[in-house]
C-alpha positions in Angstrom: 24.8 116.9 -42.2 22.2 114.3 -43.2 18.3 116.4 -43.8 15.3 115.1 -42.4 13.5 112.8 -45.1 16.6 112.4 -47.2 17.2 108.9 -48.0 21.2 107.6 -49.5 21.9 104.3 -50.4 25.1 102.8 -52.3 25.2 101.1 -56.0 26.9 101.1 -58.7 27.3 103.7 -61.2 26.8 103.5 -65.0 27.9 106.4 -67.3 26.7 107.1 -71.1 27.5 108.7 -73.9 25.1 111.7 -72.9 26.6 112.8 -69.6 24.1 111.5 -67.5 24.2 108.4 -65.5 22.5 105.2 -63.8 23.2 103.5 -60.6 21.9 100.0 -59.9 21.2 99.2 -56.1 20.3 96.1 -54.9 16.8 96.1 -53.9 15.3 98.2 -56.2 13.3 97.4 -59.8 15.0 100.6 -61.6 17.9 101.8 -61.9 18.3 105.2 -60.6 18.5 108.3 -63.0 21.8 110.8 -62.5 21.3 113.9 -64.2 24.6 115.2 -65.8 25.6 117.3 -63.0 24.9 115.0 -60.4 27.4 112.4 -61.3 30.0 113.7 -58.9 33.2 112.6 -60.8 31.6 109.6 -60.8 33.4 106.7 -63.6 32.5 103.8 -65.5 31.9 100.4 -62.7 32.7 102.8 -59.6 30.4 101.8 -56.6 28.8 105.2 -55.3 26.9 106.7 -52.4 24.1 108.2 -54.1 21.1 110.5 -52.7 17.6 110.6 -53.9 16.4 113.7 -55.0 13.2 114.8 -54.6 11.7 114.9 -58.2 9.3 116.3 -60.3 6.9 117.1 -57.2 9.2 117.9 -54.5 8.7 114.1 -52.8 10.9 110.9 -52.9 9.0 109.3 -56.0 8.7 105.2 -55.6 11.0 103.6 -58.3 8.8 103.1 -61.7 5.8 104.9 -61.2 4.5 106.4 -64.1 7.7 104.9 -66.0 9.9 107.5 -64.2 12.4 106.8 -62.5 13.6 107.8 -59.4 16.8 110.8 -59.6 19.7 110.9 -57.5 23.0 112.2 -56.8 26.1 111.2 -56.4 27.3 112.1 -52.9 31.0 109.7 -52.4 32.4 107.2 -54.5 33.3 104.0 -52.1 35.5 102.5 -55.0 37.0 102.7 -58.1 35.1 100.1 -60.8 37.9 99.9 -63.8 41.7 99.9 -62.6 42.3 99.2 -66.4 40.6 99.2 -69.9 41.4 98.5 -73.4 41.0 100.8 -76.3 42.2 102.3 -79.4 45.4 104.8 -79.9 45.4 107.9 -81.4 47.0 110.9 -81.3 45.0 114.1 -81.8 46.5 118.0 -81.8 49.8 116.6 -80.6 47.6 114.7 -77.9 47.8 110.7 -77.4 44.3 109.9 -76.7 42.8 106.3 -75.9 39.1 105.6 -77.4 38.1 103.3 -74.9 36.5 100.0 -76.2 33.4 100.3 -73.7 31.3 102.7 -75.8 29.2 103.8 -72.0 33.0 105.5 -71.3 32.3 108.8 -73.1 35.6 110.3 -72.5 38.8 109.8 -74.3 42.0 109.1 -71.9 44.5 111.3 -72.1 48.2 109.4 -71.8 51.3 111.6 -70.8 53.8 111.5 -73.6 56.1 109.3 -71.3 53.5 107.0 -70.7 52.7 106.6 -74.5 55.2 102.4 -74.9 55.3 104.5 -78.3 52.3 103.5 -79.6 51.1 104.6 -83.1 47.5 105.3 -84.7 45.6 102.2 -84.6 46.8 100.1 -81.9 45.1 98.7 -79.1 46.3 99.1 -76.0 45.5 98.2 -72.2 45.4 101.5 -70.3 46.3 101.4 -66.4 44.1 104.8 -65.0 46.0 107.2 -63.2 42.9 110.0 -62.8 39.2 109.6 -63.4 38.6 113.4 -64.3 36.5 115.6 -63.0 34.5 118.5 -64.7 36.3 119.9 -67.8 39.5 118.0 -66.4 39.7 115.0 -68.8 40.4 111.0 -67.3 44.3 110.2 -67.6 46.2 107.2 -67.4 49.3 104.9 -68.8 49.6 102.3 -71.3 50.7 99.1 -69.9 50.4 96.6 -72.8 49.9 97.2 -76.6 47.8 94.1 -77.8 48.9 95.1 -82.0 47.2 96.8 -84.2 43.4 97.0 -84.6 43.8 95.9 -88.0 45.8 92.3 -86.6 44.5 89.2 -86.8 43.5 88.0 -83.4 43.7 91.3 -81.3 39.9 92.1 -81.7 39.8 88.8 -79.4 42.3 89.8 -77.3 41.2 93.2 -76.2 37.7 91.9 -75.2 40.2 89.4 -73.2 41.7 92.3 -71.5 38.4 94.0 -70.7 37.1 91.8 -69.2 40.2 90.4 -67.3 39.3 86.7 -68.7 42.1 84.4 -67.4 45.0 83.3 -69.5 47.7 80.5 -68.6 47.1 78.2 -66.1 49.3 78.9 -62.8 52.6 76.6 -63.0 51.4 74.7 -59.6 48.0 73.9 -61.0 49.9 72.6 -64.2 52.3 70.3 -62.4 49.2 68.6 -60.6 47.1 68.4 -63.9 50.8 66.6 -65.5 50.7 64.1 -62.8 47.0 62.9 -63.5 46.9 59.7 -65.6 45.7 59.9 -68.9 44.2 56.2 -69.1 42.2 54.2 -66.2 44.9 51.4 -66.2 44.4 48.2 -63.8 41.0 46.2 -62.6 39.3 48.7 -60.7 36.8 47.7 -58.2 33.0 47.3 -59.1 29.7 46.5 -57.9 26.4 45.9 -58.6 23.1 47.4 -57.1 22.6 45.0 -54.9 26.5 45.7 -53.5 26.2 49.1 -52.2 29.9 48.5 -50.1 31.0 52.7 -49.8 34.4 53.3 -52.2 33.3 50.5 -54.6 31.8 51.7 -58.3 29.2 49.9 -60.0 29.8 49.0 -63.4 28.1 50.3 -65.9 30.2 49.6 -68.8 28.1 46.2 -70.0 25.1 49.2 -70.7 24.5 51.1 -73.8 26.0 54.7 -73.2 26.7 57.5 -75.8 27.8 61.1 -75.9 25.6 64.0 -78.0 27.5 67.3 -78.6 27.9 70.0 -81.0 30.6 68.1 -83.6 33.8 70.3 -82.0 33.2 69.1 -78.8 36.1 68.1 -77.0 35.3 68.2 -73.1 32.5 65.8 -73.4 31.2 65.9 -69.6 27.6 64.2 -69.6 26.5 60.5 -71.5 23.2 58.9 -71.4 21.5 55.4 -71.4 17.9 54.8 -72.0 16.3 50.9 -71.1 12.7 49.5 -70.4 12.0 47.9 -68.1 8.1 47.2 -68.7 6.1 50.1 -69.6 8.5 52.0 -67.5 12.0 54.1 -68.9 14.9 54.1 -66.6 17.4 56.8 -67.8 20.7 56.9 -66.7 22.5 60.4 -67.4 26.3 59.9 -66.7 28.6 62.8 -65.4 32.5 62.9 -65.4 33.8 62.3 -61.8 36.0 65.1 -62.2 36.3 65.5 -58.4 37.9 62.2 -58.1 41.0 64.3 -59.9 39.8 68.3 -58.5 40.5 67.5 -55.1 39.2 70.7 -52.7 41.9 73.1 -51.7 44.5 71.9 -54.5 45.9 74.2 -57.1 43.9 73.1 -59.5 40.7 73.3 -57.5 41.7 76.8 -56.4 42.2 78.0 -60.1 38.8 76.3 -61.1 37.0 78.3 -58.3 38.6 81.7 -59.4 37.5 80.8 -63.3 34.6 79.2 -62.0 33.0 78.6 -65.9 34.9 78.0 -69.4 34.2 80.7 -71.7 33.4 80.3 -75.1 34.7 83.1 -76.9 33.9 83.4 -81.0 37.4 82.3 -82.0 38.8 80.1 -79.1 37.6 78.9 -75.5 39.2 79.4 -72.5 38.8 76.3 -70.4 38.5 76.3 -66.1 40.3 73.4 -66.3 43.8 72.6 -68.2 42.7 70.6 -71.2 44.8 67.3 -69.6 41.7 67.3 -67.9 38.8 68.3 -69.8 39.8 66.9 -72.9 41.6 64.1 -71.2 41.2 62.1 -68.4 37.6 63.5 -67.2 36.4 63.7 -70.9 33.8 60.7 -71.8 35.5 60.0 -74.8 34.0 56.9 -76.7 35.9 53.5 -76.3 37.5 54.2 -72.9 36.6 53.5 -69.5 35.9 56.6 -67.7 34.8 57.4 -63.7 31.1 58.9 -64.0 28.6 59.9 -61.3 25.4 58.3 -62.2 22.0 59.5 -61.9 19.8 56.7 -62.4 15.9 57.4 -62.9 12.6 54.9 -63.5 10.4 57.2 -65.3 6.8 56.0 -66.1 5.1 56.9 -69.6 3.7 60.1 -68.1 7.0 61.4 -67.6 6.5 61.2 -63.5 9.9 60.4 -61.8 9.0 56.7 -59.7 12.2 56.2 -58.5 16.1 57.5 -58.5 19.3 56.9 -57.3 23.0 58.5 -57.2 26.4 56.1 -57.6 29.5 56.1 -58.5 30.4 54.3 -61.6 32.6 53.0 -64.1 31.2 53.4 -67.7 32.4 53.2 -71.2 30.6 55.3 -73.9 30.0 53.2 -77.2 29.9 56.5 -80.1 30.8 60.2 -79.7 27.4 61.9 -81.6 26.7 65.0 -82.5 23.3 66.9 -82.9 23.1 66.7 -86.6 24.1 63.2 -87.1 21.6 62.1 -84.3 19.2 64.3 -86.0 19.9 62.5 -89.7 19.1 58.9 -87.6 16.2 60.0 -86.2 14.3 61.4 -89.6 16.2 59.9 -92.0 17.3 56.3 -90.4 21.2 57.2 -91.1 23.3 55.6 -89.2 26.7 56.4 -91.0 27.7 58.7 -87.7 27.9 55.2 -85.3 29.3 52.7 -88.1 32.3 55.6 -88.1 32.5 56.2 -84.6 33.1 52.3 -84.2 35.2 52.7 -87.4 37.2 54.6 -85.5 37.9 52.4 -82.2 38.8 49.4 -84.4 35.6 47.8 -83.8 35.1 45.6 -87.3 33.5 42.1 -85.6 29.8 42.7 -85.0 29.6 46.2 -85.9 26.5 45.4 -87.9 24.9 44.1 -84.2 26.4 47.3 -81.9 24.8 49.8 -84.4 21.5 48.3 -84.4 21.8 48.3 -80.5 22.4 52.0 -80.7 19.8 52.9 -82.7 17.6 51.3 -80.6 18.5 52.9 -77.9 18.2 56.4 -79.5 15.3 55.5 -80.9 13.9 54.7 -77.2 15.7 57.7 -76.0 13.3 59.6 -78.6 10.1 58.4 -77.9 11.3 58.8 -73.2 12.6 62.6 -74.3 9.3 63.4 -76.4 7.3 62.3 -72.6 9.4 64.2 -70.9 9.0 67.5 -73.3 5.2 66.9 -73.2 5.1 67.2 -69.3 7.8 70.2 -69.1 5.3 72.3 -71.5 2.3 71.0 -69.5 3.6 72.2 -66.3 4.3 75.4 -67.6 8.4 76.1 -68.2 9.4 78.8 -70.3 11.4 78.7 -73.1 12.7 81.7 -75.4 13.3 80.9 -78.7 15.5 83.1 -79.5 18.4 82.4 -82.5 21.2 82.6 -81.4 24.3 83.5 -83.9 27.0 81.0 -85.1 30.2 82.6 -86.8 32.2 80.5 -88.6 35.9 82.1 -89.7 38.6 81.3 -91.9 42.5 80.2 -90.4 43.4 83.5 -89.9 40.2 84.4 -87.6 38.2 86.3 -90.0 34.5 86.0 -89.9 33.2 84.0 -93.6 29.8 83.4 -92.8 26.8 84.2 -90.1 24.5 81.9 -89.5 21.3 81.1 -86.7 22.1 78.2 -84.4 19.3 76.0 -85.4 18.0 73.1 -82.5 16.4 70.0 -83.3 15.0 67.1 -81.4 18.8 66.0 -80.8 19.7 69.2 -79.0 16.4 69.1 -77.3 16.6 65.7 -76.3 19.9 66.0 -74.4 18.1 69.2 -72.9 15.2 67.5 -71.1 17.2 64.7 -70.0 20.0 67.2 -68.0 17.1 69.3 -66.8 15.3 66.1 -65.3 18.7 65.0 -63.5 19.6 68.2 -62.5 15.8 68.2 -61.0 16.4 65.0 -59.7 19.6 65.5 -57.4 18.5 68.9 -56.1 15.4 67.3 -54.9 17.4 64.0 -53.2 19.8 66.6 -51.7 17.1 69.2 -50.5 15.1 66.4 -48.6 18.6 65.1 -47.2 18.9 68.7 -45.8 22.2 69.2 -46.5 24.0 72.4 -47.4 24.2 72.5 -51.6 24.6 74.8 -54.3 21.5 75.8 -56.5 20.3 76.9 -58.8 17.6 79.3 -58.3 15.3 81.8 -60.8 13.2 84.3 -58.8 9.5 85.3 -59.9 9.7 88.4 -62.0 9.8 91.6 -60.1 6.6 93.1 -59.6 7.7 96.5 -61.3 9.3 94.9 -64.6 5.6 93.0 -64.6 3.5 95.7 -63.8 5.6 97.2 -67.1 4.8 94.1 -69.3 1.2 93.8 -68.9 0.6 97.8 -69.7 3.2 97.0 -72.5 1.5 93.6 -74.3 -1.7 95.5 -73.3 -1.6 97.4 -76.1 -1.5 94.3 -78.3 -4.6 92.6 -77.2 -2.6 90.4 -74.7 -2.6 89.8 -71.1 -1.4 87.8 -68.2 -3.6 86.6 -65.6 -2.5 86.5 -61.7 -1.6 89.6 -59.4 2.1 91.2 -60.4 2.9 89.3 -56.9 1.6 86.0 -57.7 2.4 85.0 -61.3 2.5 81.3 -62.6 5.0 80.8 -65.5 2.6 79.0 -67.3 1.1 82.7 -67.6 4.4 83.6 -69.6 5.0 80.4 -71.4 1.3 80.7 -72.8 1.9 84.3 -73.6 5.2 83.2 -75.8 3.0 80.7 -77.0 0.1 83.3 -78.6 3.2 85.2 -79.9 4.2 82.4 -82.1 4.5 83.7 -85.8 2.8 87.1 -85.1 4.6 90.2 -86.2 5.3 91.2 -82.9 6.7 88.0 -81.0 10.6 89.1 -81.7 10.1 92.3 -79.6 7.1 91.2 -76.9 9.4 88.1 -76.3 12.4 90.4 -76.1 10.3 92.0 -73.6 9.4 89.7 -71.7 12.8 88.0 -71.1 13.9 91.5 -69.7 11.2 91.4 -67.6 12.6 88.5 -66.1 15.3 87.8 -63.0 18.4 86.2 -63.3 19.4 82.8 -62.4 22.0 82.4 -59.9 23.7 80.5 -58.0 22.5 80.2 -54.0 22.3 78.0 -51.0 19.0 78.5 -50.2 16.4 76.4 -52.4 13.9 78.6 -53.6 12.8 76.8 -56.9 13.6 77.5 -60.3 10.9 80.1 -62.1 12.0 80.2 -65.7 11.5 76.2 -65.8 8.9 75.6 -63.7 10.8 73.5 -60.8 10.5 74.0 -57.1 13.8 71.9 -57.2 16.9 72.8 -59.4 20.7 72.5 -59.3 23.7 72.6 -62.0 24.9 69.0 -61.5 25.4 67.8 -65.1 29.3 70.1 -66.2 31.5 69.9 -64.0 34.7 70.1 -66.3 32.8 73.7 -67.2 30.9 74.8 -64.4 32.6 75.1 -60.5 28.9 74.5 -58.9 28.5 71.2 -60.4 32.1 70.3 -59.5 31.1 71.6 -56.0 28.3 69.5 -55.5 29.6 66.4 -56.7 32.0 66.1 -53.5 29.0 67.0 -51.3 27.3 63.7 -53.0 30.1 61.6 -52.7 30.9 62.5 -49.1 27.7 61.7 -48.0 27.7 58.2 -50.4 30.9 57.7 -48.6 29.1 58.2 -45.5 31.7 61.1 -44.6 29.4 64.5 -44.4 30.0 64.2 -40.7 28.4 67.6 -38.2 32.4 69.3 -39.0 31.7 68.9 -42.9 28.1 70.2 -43.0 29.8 73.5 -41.3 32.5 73.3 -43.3 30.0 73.3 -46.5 27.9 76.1 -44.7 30.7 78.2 -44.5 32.3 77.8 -47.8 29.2 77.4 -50.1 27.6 81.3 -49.8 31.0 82.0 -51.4 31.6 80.1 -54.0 27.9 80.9 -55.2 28.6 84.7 -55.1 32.1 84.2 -57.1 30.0 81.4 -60.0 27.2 83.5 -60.1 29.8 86.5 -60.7 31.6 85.1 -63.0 29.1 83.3 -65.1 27.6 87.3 -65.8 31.2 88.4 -67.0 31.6 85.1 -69.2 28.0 85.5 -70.8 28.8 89.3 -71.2 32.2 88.3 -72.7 31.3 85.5 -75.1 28.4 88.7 -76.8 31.1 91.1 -77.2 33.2 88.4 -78.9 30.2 87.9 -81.3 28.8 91.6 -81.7 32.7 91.8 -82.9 32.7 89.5 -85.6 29.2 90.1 -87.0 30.5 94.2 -87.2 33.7 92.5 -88.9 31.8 90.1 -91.2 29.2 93.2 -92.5 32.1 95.5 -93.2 33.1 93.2 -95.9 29.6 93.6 -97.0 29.0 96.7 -97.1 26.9 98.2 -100.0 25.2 94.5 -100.6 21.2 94.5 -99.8 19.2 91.8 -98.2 15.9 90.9 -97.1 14.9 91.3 -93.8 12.4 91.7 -90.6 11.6 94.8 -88.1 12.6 93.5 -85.0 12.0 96.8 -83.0 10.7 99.9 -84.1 12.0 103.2 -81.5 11.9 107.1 -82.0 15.7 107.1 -83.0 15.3 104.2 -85.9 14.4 100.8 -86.9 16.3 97.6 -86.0 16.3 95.3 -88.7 16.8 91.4 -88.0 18.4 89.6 -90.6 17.4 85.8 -91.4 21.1 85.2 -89.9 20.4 87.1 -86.9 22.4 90.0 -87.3 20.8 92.7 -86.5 20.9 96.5 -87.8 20.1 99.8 -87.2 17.4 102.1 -90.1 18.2 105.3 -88.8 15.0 107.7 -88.9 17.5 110.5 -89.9 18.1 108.3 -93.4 14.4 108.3 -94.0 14.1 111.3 -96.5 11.3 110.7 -98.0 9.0 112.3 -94.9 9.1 112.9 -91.5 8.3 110.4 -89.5 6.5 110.3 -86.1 7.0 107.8 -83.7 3.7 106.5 -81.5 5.0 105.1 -78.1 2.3 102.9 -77.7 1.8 101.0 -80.7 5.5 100.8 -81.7 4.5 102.7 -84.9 6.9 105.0 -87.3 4.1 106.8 -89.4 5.2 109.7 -92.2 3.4 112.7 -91.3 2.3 113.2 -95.2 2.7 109.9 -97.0 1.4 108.1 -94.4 3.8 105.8 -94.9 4.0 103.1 -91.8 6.8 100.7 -90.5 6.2 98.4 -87.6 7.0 95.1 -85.9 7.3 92.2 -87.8 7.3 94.1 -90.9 9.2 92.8 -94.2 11.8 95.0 -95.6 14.8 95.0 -97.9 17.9 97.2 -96.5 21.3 98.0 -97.6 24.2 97.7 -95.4 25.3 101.2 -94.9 27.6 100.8 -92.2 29.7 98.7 -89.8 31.2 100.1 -86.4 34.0 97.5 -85.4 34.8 99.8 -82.1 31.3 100.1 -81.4 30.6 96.6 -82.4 27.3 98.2 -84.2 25.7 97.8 -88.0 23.9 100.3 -89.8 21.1 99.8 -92.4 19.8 101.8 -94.9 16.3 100.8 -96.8 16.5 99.9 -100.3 14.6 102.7 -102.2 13.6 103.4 -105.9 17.0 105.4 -106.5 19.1 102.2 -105.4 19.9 99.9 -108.1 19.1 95.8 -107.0 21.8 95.3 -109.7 24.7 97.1 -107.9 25.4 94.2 -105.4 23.4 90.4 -105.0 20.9 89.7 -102.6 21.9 87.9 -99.5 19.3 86.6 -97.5 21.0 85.3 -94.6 22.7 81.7 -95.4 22.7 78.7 -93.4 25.3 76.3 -92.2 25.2 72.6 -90.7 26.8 74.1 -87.2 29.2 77.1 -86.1 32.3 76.3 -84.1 30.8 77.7 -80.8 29.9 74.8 -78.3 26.0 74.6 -77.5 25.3 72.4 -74.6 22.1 71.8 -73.0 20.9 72.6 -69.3 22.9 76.1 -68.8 19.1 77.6 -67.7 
């Protein structure tokens, strides 16, 4: 019987390696706190009924204060998280046991000796459970698949695959309707002009400029732009694949896209939410072949203020298929061997001399309109994190030969403005036409996580002006901005980004923190992304004049959730694509082990040091391997001192370390620091190499 005063809510729960727990409700700015014997059989993903406890006074503490946070108990578990997981095989005292892959599962599986496919030492294996445990009673289950050995080539891959349930084949249905698309735009289609605004009729744009910039891999090559003058004034076109002129709502295809909702861009391979007869076929904007685009067509004056915009349907025909670094080599360097062999390559020999120099005018102008556009963004205060990310380039057999930072340029950025300013753009048309549409929205910061920040960056000599309620992000972007080059930006801005909400995917316009916009929408991917797709047959019904009263209900009904299931999805694809890379970087420093190189404190904790290669792998300096005194941490100040030497290590601080260790279950690396009794001579220096570009796929405007 429910107590006076006692307060349940539901959640779901999250185990660790200690025995305790945490339960994330919606709601509130902390997770919950489980003590060990208030987990209540509780597993891994299960959502939970939970009861707050009265702690540390004897009254229902708010969520955060002090730091604390709030306890509870488990009272019922609604439903079962994990059905199956992957881990590793073993057997153990006559015991098969599975070492589950997520390292928050603490507990081995136990597998009956019937239920064992006669798996050996070292395989991986999906598990089906068949009892969660309880108590000293130990989680069971049955192997259902056994991926290959640990050891294999490919399987690493594959068992994140199975984790995380990431789609495989395409559905036979969805297949037979992708095989009956064209692959070419044969015949005279229809066209217009401006001035010829006749609904189902496109307006050819194929007479205009238009390229593609991509990372070089890129195959499903979804967005083009066109920059002209007209005066002082810019008009930028940014051209989208019509891909729901082929994704028609309700088909197989569209039905498949929806459950994908996102392509996911594992380390070794990407798995694509549409079959690649699509989004490296007939939708792709590959150069030299008419291709259906929706248009977003902006006059932009030399301020970088929008003037005037407009949405069409349109034919188009990119000229060059660019990537970053060749657009890049242009700009600085005035190389234009990229276009001559892109036009090389369509058979273009007659006046290549004259196309080329059109191009690189209009990159050139596309420069000057994206340097504009950059200057306003900062100005009006949107945030950016610069934070590295990894590229890992591997040899045929899918082993990792080199780590390397993503490095942007003004090509990557350039792109990047201009699909943020259309994305802006058609949100804004589409909220005034009040309509029902898909955004994308980014919430202030939670008052909690903020109220944490500014005691944290306090302690630095920095602060944030505006109540915890009423924030600005020009507050945060001029924080990041102080940061720049100090020895504590890595783990303030680290900081701060958890601070932060996360974008999703909602019907309701409430502006776009994070960048700054009280408009924003994902309009600019739809061969990647389901919302985009979505929202391009909301703007061509009502081009078409066919958003009648029944559709706008239709739309209101369907739209809350296909946001839930993108917004869903998008988590477990960015959660995914980490795993894939936290993989190969554990892979990559086992082959390395024993060699030293130079690097930076990235974050300094009572259990260790995490050092940050110039590569951007990260280790672990555990303060059990510093011998040489015993070290004391200070909380405030993010300070390891040695209690007799005196000896200090803290942010931002230079260091040289030896790989000690590399955890390919765990998917963690170990560090040791290179001491007087290590010989430099024993293994070379590595210092973190770079590389032109990885084979992962970076595309602009996924904020």
């Amino acid at each position: 019987m429910k107590q006076k005063n006692e307060t349940y809510m539901e959640g779901v729960f999250t185990s660790t390696t200690k025995g305790f727990g945490f339960v994330t409700a919606e709601g509130l700015p902390q997770d919950l706190y489980v003590p060990a014997e208030f987990t209540g059989g509780a597993f891994y993903g299960d959502k939970v009924l939970v009861k707050l406890l009265p702690t540390f006074s004897g009254n229902i503490i708010p969520a955060g204060r002090d730091g604390r946070k709030q306890e509870a108990e488990v009272v019922r578990i609604l439903e079962r998280g994990i059905k199956r997981l992957t881990g590793t095989f073993s057997r153990v005292n006559h015991q098969a046991l599975v070492t589950p892959d997520n390292h928050k599962i603490s507990r081995q599986i136990l597998i009956r000796p019937e239920d064992t496919m006669r798996a050996v030492n070292g395989h991986k294996v999906v598990v089906e459970m068949t009892d969660y445990g309880f108590g000293k009673r130990p989680p069971e289950g049955k192997i259902v698949e056994i991926l290959g050995h640990m050891d294999d080539p490919g399987v690493d891959i594959l068992s994140i695959i199975r984790a995380y349930n990431l789609p495989g084949e395409f559905p036979e249905e969805a297949m037979e309707e992708a095989r009956r698309l064209p692959q070419e735009l044969t015949g005279v289609l229809p066209s217009r002009n401006e001035d010829d605004p006749a609904p189902g009729r496109r307006e050819d744009l194929r007479g205009q400029i238009v390229v593609t910039i991509d990372g070089p891999d890129t195959k499903d090559i979804d967005d083009a732009i066109s920059v002209e003058k007209d005066g002082d004034n810019y008009i930028l076109g940014v051209h989208i694949a019509d891909v729901s002129e082929y994704v028609h709502e309700n088909s197989a295809l569209d039905q498949e896209a929806l459950r994908r909702a996102t392509s996911i861009y594992l380390v070794d391979r990407v798995i694509p939410m549409l079959p690649h007869e699509l989004s490296n076929g007939i939708c792709s904007l590959n150069p030299g072949e008419d291709r259906l685009a929706l248009s977003c067509i902006m006059t932009i004056d030399h301020e970088g203020k929008l003037l005037d915009s407009r949405i069409t349907e349109s034919l188009i025909r990119s000229r060059a298929k660019l990537s970053y670094p060749g657009v890049m080599k242009l700009l600085e360097d005035g190389d234009t061997s990229e276009i001559t062999q892109q036009l090389g390559q369509q058979g273009i020999r007659r006046g290549m001399i004259t196309r080329t120099r059109e191009i690189v005018r209009m990159l050139r102008r596309a420069k000057r309109l994206a340097s504009v556009l950059h200057k306003q963004r900062r100005a009006r205060g949107s945030i950016d994190f610069d934070f590295a990310e990894s590229e890992v380039h591997l040899d045929e057999k899918g082993r990792p030969v080199d780590i390397a930072a993503h490095e942007r340029n003004a090509a990557t950025e350039m792109i990047e403005d201009f699909m943020l300013i259309a994305n802006e753009t058609v949100a804004s048309t589409f909220y005034w036409l009040d309509v029902p549409f898909v955004y994308r929205t980014h919430e202030k910061p939670p008052e909690e996580k903020l109220r944490q920040l500014r005691m944290f960056i306090r302690g630095y000599g920095y602060s944030l002006k505006g109540s915890a309620s009423d924030i600005h992000p020009r507050e945060i972007s001029r924080l990041l901005s102080k940061l720049s080059g100090t020895k504590e930006e890595a783990m303030i801005s680290r900081m701060t980004l958890r601070s932060m909400s996360r974008a999703e995917y909602t019907t309701t316009c409430s502006g776009h923190f994070g960048l700054a916009l009280s408009y924003y929408c994902h309009f600019t991917s739809p061969i990647r992304r389901y919302p985009d797709l979505q929202i391009h047959r909301i703007i061509k019904e009502y081009l078409h004049g066919k958003l009648s009263d029944k559709r706008r209900s239709h739309y209101a009904q369907l739209l809350p959730d296909v946001c839930r299931q993108s917004s869903l999805r998008e988590r477990l694809a960015d959660e995914a694509e980490r795993e894939s890379i936290k993989q190969k970087i554990a892979e990559y420093m086992k082959e390395h082990l024993g060699e030293e190189f130079e690097g930076v404190i990235s974050s300094v904790t009572g259990w260790g040091l995490y050092v940050e290669l110039p590569n951007t792998v990260e280790g672990l300096v555990p303060v059990s391997s510093l011998r040489d005194d015993y070290y004391i941490f200070n909380p405030e100040q993010y300070i390891l001192t040695g209690e007799h030497t005196h000896r200090t290590f803290e942010l931002g601080q230079k260091v040289s370390v030896i790989a000690s260790g590399a955890d390919i279950i765990m998917r963690t690396v170990d560090f040791r620091l290179a001491g007087k009794d290590e010989s430099r001579d024993k293994a070379p220096r590595k210092d973190g190499r770079k590389s032109e570009h990885g084979r992962r796929k970076h595309k602009a405007g996924r904020k």
